[in-house]
FIDRENTOR-934099 format. One record per residue: x, y, z of N, C-alpha, C in turn; residue in one letter. Coordinates in steps of 0.1 Angstrom, whole numbers. Each point is the difference from the previous one (the first is absolute). Example, Ala and Ser with C-alpha at 12.3 -4.5 7.8 and 13.67 -1.06 7.14 Angstrom:
residues 2
@n_c1 132; n_c2 -57; n_c3 78; ca_c1 -9; ca_c2 12; ca_c3 0; c_c1 9; c_c2 12; c_c3 0; residuo A
@n_c1 -4; n_c2 11; n_c3 -7; ca_c1 9; ca_c2 11; ca_c3 0; c_c1 -8; c_c2 11; c_c3 8; residuo S
This chain:
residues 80
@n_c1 9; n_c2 -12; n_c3 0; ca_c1 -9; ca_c2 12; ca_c3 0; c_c1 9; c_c2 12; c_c3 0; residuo X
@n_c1 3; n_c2 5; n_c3 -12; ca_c1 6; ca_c2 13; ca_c3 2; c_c1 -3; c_c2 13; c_c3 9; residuo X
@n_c1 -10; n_c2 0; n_c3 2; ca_c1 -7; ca_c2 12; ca_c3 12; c_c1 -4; c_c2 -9; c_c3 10; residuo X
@n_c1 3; n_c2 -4; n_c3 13; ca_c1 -5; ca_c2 -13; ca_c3 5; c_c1 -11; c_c2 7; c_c3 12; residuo X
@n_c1 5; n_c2 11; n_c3 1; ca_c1 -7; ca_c2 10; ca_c3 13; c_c1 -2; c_c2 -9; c_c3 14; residuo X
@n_c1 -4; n_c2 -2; n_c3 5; ca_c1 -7; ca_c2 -7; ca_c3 13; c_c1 5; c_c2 -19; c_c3 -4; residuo X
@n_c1 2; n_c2 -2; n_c3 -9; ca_c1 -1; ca_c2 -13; ca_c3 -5; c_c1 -15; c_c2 -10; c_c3 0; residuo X
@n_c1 -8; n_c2 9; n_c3 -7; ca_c1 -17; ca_c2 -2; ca_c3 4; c_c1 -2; c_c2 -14; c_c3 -15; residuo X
@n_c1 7; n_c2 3; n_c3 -11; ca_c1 -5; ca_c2 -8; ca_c3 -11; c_c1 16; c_c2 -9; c_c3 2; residuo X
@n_c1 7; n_c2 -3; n_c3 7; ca_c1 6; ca_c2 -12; ca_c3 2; c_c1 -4; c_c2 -6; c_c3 11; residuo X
@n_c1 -5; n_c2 1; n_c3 8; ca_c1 -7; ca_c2 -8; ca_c3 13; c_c1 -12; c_c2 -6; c_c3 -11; residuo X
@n_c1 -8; n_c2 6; n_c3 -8; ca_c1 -11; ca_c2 -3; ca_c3 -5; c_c1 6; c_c2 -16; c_c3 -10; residuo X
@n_c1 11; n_c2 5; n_c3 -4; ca_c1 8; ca_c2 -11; ca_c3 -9; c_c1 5; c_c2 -11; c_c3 7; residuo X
@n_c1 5; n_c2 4; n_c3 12; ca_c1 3; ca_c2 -11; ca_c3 9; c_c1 -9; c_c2 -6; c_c3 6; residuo X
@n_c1 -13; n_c2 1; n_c3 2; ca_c1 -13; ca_c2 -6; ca_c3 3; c_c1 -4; c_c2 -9; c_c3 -10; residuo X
@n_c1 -3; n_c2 9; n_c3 -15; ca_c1 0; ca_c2 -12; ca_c3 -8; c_c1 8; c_c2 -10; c_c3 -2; residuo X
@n_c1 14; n_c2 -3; n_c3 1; ca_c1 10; ca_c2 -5; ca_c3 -7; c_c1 1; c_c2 -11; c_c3 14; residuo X
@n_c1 -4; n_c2 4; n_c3 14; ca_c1 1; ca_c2 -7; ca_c3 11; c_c1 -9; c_c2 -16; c_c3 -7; residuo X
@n_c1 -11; n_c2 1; n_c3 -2; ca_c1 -5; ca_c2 -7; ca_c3 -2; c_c1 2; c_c2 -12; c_c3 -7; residuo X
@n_c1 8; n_c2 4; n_c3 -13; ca_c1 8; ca_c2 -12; ca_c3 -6; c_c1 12; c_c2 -3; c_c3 2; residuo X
@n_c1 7; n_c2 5; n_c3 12; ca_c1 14; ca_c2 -9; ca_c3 5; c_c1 -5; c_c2 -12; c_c3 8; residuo X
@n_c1 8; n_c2 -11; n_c3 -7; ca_c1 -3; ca_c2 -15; ca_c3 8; c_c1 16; c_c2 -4; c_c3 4; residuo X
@n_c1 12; n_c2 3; n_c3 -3; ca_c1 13; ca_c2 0; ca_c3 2; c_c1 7; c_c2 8; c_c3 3; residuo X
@n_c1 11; n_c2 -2; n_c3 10; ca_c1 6; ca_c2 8; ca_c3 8; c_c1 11; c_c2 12; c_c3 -15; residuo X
@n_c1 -1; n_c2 -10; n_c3 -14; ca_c1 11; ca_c2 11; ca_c3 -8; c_c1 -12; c_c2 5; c_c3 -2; residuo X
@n_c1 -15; n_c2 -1; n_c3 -1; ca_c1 -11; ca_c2 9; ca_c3 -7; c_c1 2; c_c2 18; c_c3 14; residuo X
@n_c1 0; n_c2 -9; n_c3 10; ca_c1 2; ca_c2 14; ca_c3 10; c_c1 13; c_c2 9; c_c3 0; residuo X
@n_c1 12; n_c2 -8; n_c3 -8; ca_c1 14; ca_c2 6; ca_c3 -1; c_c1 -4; c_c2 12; c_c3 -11; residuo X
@n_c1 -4; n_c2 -11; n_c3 -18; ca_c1 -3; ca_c2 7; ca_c3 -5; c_c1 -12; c_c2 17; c_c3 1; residuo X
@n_c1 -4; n_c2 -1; n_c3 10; ca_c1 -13; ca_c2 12; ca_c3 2; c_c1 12; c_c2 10; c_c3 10; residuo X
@n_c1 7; n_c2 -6; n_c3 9; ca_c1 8; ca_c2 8; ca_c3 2; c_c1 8; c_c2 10; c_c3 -3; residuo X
@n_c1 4; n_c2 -7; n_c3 -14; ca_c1 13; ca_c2 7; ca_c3 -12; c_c1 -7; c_c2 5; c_c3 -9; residuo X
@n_c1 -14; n_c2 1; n_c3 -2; ca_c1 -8; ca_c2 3; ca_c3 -11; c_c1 -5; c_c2 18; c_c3 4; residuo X
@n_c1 -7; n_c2 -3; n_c3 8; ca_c1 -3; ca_c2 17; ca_c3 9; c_c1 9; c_c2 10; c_c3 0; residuo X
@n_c1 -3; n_c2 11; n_c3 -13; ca_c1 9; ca_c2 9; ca_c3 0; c_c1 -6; c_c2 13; c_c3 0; residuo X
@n_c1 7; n_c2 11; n_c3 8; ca_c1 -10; ca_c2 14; ca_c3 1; c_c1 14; c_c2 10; c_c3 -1; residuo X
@n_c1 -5; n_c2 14; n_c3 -4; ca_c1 2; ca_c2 14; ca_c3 6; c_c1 -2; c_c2 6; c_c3 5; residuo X
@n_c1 2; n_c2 10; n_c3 9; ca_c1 -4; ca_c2 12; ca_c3 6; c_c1 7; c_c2 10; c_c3 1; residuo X
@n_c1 -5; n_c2 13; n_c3 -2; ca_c1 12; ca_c2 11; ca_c3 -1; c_c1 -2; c_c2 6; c_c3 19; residuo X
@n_c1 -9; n_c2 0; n_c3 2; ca_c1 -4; ca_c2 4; ca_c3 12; c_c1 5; c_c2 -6; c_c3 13; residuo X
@n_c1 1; n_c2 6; n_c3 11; ca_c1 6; ca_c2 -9; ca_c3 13; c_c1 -11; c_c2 -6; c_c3 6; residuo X
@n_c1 -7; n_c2 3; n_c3 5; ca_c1 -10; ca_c2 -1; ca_c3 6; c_c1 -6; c_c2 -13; c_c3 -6; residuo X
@n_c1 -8; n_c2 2; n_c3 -16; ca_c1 -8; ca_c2 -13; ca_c3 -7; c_c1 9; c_c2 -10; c_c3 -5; residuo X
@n_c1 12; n_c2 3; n_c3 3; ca_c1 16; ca_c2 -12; ca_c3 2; c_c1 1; c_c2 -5; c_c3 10; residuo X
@n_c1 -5; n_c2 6; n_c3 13; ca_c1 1; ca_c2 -8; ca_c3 11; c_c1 -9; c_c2 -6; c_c3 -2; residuo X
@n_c1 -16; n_c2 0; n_c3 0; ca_c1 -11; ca_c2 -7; ca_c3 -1; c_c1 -1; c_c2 -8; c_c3 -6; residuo X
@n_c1 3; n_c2 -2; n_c3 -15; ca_c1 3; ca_c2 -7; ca_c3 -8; c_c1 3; c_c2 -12; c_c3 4; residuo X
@n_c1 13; n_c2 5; n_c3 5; ca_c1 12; ca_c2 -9; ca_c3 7; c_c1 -8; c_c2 -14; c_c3 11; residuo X
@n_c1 0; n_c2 12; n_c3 8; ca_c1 -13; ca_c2 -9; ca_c3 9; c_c1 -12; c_c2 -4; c_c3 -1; residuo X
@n_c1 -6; n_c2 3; n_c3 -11; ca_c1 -11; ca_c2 -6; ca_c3 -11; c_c1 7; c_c2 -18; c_c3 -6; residuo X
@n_c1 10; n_c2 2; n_c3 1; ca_c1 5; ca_c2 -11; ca_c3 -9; c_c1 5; c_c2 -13; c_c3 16; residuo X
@n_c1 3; n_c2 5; n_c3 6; ca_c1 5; ca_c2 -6; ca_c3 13; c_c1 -18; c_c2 -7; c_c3 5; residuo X
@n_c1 -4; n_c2 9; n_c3 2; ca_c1 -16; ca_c2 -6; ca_c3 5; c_c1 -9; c_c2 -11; c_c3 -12; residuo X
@n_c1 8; n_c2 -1; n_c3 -8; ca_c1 -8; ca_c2 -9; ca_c3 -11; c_c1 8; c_c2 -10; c_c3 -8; residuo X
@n_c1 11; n_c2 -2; n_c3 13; ca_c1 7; ca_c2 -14; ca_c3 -1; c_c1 18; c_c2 5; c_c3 -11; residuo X
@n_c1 0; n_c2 12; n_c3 -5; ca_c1 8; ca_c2 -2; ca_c3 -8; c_c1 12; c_c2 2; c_c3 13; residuo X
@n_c1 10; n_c2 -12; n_c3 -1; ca_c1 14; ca_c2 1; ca_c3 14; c_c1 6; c_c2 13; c_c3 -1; residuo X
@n_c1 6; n_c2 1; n_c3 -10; ca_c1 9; ca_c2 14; ca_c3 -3; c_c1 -2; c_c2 3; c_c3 -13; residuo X
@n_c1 -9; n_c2 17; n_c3 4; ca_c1 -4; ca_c2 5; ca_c3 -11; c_c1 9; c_c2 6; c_c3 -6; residuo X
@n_c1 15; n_c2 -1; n_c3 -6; ca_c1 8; ca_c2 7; ca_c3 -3; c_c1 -4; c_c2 6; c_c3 -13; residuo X
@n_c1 -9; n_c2 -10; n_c3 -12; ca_c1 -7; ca_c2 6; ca_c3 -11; c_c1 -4; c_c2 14; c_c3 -3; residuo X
@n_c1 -3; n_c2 4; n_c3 18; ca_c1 -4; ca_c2 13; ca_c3 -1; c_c1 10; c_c2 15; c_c3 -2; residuo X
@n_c1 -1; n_c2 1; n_c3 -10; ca_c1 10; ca_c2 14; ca_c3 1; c_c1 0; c_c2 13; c_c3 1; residuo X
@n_c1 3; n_c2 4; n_c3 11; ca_c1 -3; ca_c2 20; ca_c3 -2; c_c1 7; c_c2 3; c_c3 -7; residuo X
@n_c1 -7; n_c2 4; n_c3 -9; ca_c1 4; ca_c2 11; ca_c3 -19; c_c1 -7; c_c2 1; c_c3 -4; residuo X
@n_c1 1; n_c2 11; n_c3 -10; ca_c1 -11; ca_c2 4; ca_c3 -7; c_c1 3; c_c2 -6; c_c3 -15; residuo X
@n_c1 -7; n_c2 -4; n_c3 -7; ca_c1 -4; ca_c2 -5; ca_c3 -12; c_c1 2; c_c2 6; c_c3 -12; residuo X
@n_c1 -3; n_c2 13; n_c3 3; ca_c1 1; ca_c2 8; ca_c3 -7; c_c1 10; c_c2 7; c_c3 -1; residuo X
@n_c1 12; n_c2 1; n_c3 5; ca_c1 9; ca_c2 1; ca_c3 -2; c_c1 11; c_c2 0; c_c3 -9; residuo X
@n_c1 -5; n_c2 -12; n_c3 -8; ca_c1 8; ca_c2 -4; ca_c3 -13; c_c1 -5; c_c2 1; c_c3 -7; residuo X
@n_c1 -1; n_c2 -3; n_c3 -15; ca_c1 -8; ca_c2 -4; ca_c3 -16; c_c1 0; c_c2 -12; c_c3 4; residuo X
@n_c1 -12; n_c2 -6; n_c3 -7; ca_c1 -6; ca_c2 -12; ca_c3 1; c_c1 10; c_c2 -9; c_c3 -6; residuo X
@n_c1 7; n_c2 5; n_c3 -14; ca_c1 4; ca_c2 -5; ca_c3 -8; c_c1 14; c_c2 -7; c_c3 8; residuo X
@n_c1 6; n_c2 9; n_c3 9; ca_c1 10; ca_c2 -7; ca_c3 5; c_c1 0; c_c2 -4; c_c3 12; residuo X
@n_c1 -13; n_c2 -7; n_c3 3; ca_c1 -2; ca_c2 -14; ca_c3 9; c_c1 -1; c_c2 -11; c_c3 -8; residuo X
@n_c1 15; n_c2 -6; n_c3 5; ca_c1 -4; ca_c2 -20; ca_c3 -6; c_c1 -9; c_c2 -7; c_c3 3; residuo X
@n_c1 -5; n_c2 -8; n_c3 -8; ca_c1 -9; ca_c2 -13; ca_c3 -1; c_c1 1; c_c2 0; c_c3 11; residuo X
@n_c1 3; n_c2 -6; n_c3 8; ca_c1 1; ca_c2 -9; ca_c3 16; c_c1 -11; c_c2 12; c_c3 11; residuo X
@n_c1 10; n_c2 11; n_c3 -5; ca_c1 -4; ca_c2 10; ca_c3 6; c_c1 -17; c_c2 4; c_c3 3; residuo X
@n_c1 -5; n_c2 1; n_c3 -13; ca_c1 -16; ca_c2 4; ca_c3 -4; c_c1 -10; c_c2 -6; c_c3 7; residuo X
């Protein structure tokens, strides 16, 4: 989620996705899969602890920066 704010529409994603983990790599992979931004301190902390409260161990996915900061064009693949 490039704008992740609060982390309101990845909790929503981790709810659905909860549902079809039956294996401990299905819980690894939802782990490593959860990625956000935030430019803000504040909806970075929350975020953060949005992601802690809904099973994810370490939300490191979460990054304070802004998005917008670059051209789109020179974010790599992985990156997007």
């Amino acid at each position: 989620d490039p704008a992740c704010g609060t982390g309101g529409f990845l909790t929503c994603a981790i709810e659905h996705l909860n549902k079809q983990i039956k294996t401990a790599d299905d819980r690894k992979r939802l782990q490593e899969t959860i990625h956000g931004v935030e430019k803000k301190p504040l909806p970075h902390l929350l975020a953060t602890t949005n992601m802690i409260l809904h099973g994810i161990e370490v939300p490191n996915q979460i990054r304070h920066d802004n998005t917008l900061a670059r051209p789109l064009i020179s974010w790599r693949p992985k990156e997007r």
